[in-house]
SETI-492855 format. One record per atom (N, C-alpha, C): residue in one letter; x, y, z. Coordinates in steps of 0.2 Angstrom, whole numbers, plus 5000, padded with zeros to 4 digits. Each point is the difference from the previous one (the first is absolute). Layout:
REM SETI-492855
AXYZ/...
REM end
This chain:
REM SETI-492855
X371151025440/X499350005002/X499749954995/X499449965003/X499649974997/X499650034993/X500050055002/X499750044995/X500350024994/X500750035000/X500349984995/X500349954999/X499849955002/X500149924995/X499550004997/X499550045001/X499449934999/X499750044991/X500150065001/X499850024992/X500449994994/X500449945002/X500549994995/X499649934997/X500050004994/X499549954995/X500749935000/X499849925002/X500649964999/X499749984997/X500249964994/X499949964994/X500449925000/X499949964999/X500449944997/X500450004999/X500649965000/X500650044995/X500049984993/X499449944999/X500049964995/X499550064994/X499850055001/X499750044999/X500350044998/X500450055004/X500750064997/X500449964995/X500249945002/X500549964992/X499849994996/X499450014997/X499750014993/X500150034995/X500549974996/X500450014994/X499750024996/X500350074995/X499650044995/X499849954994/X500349954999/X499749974996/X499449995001/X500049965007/X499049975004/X499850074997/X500150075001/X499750054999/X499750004991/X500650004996/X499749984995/X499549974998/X500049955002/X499549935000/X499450015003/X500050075006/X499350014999/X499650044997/X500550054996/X499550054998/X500249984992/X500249964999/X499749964990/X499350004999/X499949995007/X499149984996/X499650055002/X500050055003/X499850085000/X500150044997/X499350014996/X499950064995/X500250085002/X500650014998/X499850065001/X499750015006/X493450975038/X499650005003/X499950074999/X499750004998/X499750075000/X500250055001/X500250074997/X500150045009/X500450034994/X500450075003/X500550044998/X500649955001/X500650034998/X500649975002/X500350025007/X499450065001/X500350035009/X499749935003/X499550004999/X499649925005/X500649965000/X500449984994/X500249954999/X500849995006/X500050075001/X500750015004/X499850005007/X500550015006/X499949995005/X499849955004/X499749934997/X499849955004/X500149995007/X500550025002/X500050015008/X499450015002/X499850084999/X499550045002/X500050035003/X499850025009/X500050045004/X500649985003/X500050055005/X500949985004/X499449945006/X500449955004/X499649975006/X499750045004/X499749985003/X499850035006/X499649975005/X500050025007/X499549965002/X499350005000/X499749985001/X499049994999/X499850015005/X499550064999/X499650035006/X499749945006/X500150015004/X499749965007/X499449984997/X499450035001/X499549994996/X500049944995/X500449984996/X500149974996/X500449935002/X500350005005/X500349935001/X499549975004/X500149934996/X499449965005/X500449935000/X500549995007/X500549945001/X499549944996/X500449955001/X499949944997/X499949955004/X499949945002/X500549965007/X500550005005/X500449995000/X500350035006/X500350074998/X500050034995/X500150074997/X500749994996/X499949944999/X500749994995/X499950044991/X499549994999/X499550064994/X499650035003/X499950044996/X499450064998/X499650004995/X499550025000/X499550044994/X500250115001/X500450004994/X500250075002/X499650034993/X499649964997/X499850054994/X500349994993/X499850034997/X500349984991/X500750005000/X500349954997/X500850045000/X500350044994/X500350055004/X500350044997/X500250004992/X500350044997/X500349984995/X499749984993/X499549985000/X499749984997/X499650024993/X500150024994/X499750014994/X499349945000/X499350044999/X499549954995/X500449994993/X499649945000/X500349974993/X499550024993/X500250034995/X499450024994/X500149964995/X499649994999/X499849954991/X500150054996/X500649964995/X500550014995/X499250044995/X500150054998/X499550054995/X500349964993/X499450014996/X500049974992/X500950054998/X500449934997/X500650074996/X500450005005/X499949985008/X500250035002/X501049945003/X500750024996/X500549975007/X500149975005/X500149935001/X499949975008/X500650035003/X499950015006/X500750035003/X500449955001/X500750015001/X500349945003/X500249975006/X499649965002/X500249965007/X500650005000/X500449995005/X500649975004/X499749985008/X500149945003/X500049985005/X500649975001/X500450035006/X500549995004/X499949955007/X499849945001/X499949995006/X500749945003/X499849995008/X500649975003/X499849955005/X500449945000/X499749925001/X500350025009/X499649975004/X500350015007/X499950045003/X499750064999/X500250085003/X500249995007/X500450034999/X500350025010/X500650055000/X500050025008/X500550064998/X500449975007/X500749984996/X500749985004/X500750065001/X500449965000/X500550055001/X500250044994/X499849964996/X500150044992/X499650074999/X499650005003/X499550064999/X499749994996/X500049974995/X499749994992/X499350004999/X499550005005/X499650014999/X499750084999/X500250025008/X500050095000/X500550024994/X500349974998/X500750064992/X499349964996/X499849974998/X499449994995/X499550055000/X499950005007/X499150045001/X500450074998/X500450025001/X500450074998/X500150024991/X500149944997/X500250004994/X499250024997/X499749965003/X499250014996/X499850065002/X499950035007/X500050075000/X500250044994/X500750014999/X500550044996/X499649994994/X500149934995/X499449994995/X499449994998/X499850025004/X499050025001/X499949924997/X500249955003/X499849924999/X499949975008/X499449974998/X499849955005/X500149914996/X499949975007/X500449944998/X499749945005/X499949944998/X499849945005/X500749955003/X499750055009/X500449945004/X499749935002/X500349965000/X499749935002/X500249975005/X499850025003/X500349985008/X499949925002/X500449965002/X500249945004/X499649995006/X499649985004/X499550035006/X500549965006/X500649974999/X500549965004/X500550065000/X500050074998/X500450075000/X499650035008/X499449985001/X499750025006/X499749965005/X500449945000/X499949955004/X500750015006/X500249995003/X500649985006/X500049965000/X500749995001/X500549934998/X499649955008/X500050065003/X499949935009/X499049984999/X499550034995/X499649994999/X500049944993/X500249984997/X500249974994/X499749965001/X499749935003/X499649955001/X499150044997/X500050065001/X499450024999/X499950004992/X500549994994/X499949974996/X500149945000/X499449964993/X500049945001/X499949994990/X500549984996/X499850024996/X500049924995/X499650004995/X499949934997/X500549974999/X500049935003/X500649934995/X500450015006/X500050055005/X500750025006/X499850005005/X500549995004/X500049995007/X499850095003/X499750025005/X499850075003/X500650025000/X500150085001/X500550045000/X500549994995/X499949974995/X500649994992/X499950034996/X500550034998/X499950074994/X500649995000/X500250014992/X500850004994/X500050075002/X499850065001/X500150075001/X500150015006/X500149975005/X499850015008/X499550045002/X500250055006/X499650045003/X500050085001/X499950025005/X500450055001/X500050015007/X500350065002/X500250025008/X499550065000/X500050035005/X499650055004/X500250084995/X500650004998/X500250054997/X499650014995/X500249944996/X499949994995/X499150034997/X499849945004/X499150024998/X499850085001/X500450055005/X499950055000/X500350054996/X500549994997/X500050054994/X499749964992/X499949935001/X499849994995/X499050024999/X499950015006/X499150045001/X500050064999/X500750045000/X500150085000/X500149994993/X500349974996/X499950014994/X499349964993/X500049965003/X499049974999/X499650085000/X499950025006/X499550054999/X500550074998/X500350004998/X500350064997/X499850004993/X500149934996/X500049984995/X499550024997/X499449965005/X499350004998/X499650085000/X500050035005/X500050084999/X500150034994/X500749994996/X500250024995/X499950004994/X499449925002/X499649984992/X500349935000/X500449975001/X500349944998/X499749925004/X499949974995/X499749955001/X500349955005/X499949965006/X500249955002/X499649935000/X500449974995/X499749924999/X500249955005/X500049964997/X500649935006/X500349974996/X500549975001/X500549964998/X499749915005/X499850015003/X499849965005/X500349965005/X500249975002/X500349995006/X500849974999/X500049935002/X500649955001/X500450004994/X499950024994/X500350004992/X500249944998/X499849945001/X500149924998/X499950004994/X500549984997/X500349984991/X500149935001/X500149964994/X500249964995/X499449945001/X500249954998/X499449954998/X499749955004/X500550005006/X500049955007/X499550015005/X500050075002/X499550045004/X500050065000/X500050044993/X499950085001/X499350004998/X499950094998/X499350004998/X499749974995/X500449964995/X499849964993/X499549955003/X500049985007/X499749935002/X499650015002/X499650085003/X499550035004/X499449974996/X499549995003/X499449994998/X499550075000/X499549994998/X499650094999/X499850015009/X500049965006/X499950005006/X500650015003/X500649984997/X500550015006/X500150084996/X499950034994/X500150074999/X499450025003/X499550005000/X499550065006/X500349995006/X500249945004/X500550005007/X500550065001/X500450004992/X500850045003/X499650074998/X499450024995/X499950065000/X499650045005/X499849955004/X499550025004/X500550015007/X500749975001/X500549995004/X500350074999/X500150014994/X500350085000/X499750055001/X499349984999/X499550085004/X500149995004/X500049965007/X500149995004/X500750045003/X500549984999/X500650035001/X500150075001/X499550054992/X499950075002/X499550025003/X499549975001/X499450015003/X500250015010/X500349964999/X500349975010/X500950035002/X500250034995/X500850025000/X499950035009/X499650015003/X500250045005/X499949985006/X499649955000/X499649945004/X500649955000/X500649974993/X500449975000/X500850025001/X500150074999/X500550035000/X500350035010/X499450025002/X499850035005/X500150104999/X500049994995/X500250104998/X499350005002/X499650025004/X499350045000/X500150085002/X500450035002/X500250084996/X500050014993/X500149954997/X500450034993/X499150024996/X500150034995/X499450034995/X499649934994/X499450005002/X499749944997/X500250014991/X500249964996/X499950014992/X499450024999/X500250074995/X499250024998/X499549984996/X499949914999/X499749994996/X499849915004/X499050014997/X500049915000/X500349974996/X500349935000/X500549974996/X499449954997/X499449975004/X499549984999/X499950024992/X499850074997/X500050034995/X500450054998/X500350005000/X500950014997/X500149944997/X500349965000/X500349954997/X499549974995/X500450014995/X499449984992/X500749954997/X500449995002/X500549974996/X500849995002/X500349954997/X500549965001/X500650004996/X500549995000/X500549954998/X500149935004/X500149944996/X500249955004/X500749975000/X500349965006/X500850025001/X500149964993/X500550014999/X500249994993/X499849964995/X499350045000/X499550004993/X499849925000/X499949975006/X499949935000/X499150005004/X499849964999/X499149985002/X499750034997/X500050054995/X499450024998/X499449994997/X500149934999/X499249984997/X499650015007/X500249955004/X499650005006/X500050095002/X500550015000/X499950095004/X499550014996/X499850014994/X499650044996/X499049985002/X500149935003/X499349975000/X500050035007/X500550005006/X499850035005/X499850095001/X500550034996/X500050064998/X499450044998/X499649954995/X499550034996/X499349965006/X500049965002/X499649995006/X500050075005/X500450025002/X500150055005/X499850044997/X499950024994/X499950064998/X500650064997/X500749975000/X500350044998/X500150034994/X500450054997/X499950024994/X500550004995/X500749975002/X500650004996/X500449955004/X500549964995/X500549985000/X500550024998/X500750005001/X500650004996/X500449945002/X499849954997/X500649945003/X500149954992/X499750034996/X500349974994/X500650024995/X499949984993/X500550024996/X499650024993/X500050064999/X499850054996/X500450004994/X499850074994/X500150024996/X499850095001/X500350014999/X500050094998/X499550004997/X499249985000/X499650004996/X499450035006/X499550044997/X499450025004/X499549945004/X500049985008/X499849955004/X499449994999/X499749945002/X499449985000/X500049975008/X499349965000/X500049975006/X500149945000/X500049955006/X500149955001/X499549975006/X499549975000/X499549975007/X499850075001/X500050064996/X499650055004/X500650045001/X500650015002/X500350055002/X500650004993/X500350084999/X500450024996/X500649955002/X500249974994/X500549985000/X500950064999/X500150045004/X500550045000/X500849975001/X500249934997/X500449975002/X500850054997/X500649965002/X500550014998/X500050014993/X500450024998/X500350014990/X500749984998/X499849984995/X500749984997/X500350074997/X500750005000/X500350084998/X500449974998/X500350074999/X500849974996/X500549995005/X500649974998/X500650015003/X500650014995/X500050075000/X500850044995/X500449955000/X500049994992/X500749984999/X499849905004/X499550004998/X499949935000/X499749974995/X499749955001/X499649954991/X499249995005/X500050005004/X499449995003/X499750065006/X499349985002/X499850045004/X499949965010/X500050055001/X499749995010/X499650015002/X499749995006/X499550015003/X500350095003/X499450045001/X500250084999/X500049975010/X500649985003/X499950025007/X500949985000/X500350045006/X500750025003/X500349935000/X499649945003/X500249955002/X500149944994/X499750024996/X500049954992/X500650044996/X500050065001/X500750014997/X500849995003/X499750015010/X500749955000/X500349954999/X499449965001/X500249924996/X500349994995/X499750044994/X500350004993/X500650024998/X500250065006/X500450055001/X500949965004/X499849975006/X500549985003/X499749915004/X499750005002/X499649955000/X500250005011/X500050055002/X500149995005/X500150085002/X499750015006/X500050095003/X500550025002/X500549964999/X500850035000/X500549984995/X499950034995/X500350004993/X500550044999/X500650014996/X500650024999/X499850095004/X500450045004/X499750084999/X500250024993/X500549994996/X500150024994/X499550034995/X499449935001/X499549994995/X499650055002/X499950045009/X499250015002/X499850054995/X500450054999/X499750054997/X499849994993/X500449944997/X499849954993/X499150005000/X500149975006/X499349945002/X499650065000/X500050055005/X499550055001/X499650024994/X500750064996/X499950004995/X499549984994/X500249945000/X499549954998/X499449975001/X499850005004/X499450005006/X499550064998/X500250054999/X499850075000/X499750024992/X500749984998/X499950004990/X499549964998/X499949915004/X499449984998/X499450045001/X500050025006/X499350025002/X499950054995/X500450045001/X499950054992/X499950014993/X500249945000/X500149974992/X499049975002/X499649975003/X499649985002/X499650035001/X500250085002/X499550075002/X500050024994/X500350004995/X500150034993/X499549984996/X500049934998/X499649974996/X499350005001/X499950025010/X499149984998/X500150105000/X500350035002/X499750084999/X499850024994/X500649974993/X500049994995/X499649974996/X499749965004/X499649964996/X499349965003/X499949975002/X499249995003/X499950035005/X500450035003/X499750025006/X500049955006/X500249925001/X499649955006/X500550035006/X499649985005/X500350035006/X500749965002/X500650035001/X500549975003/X499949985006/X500249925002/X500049995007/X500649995001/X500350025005/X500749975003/X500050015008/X500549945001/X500049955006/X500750025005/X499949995006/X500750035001/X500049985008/X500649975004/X500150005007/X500350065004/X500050015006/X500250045003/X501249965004/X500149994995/X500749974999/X500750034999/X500449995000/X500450024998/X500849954995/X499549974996/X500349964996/X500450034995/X500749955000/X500650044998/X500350084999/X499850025009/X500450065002/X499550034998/X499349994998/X499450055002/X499750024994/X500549974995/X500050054992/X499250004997/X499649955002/X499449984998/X499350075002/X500350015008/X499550055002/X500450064997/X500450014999/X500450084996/X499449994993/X500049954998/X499849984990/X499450025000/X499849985008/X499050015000/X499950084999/X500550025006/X499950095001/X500150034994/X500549984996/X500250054994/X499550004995/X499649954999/X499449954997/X499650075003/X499749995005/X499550065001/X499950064997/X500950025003/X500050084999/X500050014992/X499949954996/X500250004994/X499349984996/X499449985003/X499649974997/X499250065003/X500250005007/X499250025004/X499950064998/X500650034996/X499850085000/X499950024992/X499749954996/X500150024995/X499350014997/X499650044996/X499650024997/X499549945001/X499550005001/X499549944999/X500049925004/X500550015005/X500049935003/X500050015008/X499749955001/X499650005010/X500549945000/X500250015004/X500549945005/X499550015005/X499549945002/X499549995004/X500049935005/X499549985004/X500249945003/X499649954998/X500049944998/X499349944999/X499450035001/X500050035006/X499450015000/X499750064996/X500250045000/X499950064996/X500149984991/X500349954999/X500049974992/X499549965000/X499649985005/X499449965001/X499450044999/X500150055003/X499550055000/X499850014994/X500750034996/X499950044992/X499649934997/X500449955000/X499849954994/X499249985001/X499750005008/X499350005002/X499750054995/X500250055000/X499450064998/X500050024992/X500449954997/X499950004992/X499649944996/X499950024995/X499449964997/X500249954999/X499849945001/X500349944998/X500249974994/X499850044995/X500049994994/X500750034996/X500050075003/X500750054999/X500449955003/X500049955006/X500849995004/X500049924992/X499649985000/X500249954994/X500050024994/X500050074997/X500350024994/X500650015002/X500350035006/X500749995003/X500349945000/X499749955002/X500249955000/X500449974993/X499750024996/X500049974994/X500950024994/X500350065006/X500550034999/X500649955003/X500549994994/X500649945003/X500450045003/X500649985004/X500850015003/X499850074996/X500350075002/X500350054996/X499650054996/X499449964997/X499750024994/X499650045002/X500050074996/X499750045001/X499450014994/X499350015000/X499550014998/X500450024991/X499849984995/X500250014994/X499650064998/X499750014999/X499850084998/X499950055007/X500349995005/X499950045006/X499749995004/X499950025007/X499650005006/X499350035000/X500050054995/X499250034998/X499749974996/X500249964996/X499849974995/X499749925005/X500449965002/X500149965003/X499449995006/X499950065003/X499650005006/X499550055000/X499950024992/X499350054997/X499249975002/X500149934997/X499249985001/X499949965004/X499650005005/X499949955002/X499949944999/X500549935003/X499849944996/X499249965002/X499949954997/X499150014999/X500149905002/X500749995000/X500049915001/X499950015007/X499849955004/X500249975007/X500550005000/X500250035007/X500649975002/X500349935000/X500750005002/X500149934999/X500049975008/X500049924999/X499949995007/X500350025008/X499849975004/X500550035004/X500549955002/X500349994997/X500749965000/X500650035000/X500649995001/X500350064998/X500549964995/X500150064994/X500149994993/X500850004999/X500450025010/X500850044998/X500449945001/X499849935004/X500349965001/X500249964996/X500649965000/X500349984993/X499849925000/X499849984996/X499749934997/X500249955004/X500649995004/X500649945000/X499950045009/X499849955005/X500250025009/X500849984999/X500150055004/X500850005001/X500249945005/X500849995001/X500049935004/X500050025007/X500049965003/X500250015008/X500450075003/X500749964997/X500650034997/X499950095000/X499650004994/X500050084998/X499750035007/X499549995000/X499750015004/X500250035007/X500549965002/X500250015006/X500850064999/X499950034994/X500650065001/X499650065002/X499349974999/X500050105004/X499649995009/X500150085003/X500049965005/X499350025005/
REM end
C-alpha cells in the first residue's frame, strides 16, 4: 500500500554514512508550574469523547471542526517565590501517520498508560492521495514531488482516526510539513521565507480538504481548526530555519524545534521559543548527540539495518542516553528535555522499545509533566520573564548552589534578558549535521 511506503522518512545515503568521527567533529565546539504534584500527574486528562452536537461547528468541506477547548489540558501557573520548576519532558514525532506498524496507535497507548502527552507533526502529503499528488506543488520542484510519497485511501483514514484520537487526549499536532527535501541542491536549506509560507500554507490545506481530496465524506471531521492549532514545527532535517523562523514569526507562530540546543533553560528567537533538539549523552562514548532516534542510528550503525546482534546494544544505549540526560537536568536545573523521534523501525525497532522504556521510567516520576510544545509553551508564557532568565543563567546539570528556595526566594528586579535564544551554541552546525535528524 502507498500508504505504508509513504511514512517511512528516505534520507541520502551520503547522510547515514557519516562517520563517528564527522560526529566528533561536531560536537568539539558545543558547550556542554504551580500546582500540587496530583496536577502534575495524568496529563492525559479525561478519557476522549465526543463533543456535544451543539458544539461542533464543521469547517469547509467538514474535513475540521470547532468542537470546543481540547480536552486534557492543565492551566499553566507562575512558578510561586521558592517555588521548584517542574520537569518538562516532551516526546514528539517527525511525520506522524499510522501505517502497517501501528506505531502511532501503540504510542497514543503508551501516553495513555503514562499520563503523558506528546507532539505529533504530521506531513500534510500523509493526507493527500497518491492519484491527487499534482495538488501539491512544492518549492524548487516540479508539482506532485515529495521524497516521502503519498498515501492511499486506507491510509489517510486510519491516519485521521488517530489525528483526532490524539488530539482529544490532549496531544498536540504540529506539521512536519510536506515533501521532506534535504541536502544543499534543492531541499528546504534553499527555501526563501515565501516558498515556506507556500509549503505551510500547503499543509493546512491538505488537513483542511483531506475529504474533499481523499473522497472519505463519511468519515468524522478532526476536532480541531488547524488555522489555530498549529503554533509550531520541526523542519525536515533541521535544515531552512533562518528563513522558517522570519516566516513563522510573521504568521504568528509560537515555537520552533528545528535547532541544536543545550540542556539549558530556552529563550526565544524572532518571537517564538526556541525548543530545539539537545545534545545528550551517548554511554560509553567521548562525545554527545543530538536527543533524536535517528542521530543515534547514525552514530550507532550508520545505516537502519545494522548487525541484529548489536540491536538490543544500540536500544540499550539509546535509552541510557536519554536517561543519563533525564538525570542531569531533574538533578539539576531543571531545563526541559526535548526529544525527537520517528515512527520507524530502525535496526529491528530497538529505537521505539528505548522510547517506551524511557517513558515508563521518566513520566511517572514525582514532579515531571511529559507534556506537548504546546503545553511547555503555555508554562513558559505564564512565568515572569525575569524568573525564566535567572533559569537561564543555570549551565548543563547545575543545580542552584544553595537550593531551589534560596534560588528562586526573591524576585529578580533586572530586566529580563533579550529575546534571543541563549541555548543555541555559538558555531551553526554544517550542512552535514544538520541533515542527521529527520
Amino acid at each position: 500500500m502507498a500508504a505504508h511506503r509513504a511514512v517511512t522518512c528516505r534520507f541520502p545515503v551520503a547522510t547515514v554514512a557519516l562517520a563517528a568521527g564527522a560526529a566528533v567533529a561536531l560536537v568539539a565546539g558545543l558547550a556542554g508550574c504551580a500546582g500540587s504534584d496530583e496536577a502534575t500527574k495524568g496529563a492525559a486528562g479525561p478519557k476522549p469523547g465526543a463533543a456535544p452536537k451543539s458544539m461542533v461547528r464543521l469547517i469547509g468541506d467538514g474535513s475540521t471542526a470547532y468542537t470546543g477547548a481540547q480536552p486534557g489540558l492543565h492551566k499553566p501557573q507562575r512558578l510561586k517565590p521558592g517555588q521548584k520548576p517542574p520537569q518538562f519532558v516532551v516526546f514528539s514525532w517527525d511525520g506522524a501517520g499510522e501505517d502497517s506498524q501501528k506505531l502511532f496507535s501503540h504510542f497514543r497507548e503508551v501516553g495513555r498508560k503514562y499520563g503523558a502527552t506528546m507532539t505529533y507533526f504530521l506531513s500534510g502529503v500523509y493526507l493527500l492521495p497518491e492519484e491527487k499528488a499534482t495538488l501539491y506543488d512544492p518549492p524548487g520542484h516540479a508539482p506532485g514531488r515529495s521524497d516521502i510519497g503519498f498515501n492511499d485511501t486506507g491510509g489517510i483514514r486510519d491516519t485521521v482516526r488517530e489525528l483526532r484520537g490524539a488530539w482529544q487526549e490532549g496531544n498536540e499536532i504540529g506539521t512536519h510539513f510536506n515533501g521532506h527535501f534535504c541536502g544543499p541542491e534543492s531541499g528546504v536549506g534553499t527555501w526563501s521565507v515565501e516558498d515556506w509560507k507556500s509549503e505551510i500554507s500547503q499543509a493546512k490545506s491538505f488537513v483542511k480538504n483531506w475529504k474533499t481530496n481523499s473522497g472519505l465524506t463519511s468519515e468524522k471531521p478532526l476536532p480541531f481548526d488547524y488555522d489555530t492549532e498549529l503554533i509550531g514545527a520541526r523542519t525536515p532535517c533541521l535544515e531552512g530555519r533562518e528563513n522558517f523562523l522570519r516566516a513563522a514569526s510573521e504568521l504568528g507562530w509560537r515555537y520552533d524545534t528545528s535547532g541544536i540546543n543545550n540542556q539549558v533553560w530556552p529563550g526565544k528567537d524572532r518571537g517564538l521559543w526556541d525548543l530545539s533538539l539537545q545534545m545528550i549523552p551517548i554511554p560509553g562514548r567521548s562525545f554527545e548527540t543530538l536527543s533524536m532516534d535517528y542521530n543515534f542510528m547514525v552514530n550507532q550503525s550508520g545505516t537502519a539495518k545494522g548487525a541484529p546482534s548489536m540491536h538490543q546494544y544500540w536500544g540499550d544505549q539509546f535509552r541510557d542516553g536519554m536517561l543519563q540526560a533525564f538525570d542531569r537536568a531533574y538533578n539539576g536545573n531543571r531545563a526541559p528535555l526535548i526529544i525527537g523521534n520517528h515512527f520507524e523501525s530502525w535496526n529491528g525497532g530497538t529505537y521505539m522499545r528505548a522510547i517506551e522504556e524511557t517513558i515508563a521510567e521518566v513520566c511517572v516520576r514525582s514532579e515531571v509533566r511529559c507534556v506537548s510544545f504546546r503545553q511547555l509553551a503555555d508554562w513558559l508564557d505564564a512565568q515572569e520573564p525575569a524568573v525564566l532568565a535567572k533559569l537561564r543563567t543555570l549551565k548543563v546539570g547545575e543545580a542552584p548552589k544553595d537550593g531551589w528556595t534560596a534560588f528562586l526566594a526573591a524576585r529578580p528586579t533586572a530586566a529580563a534578558s533579550p529575546a534571543t535564544s541563549p541555548t543555541a551554541p555559538s558555531a551553526a552546525p554544517s550542512a552535514a549535521t544538520r541533515r542527521q535528524a529527520g
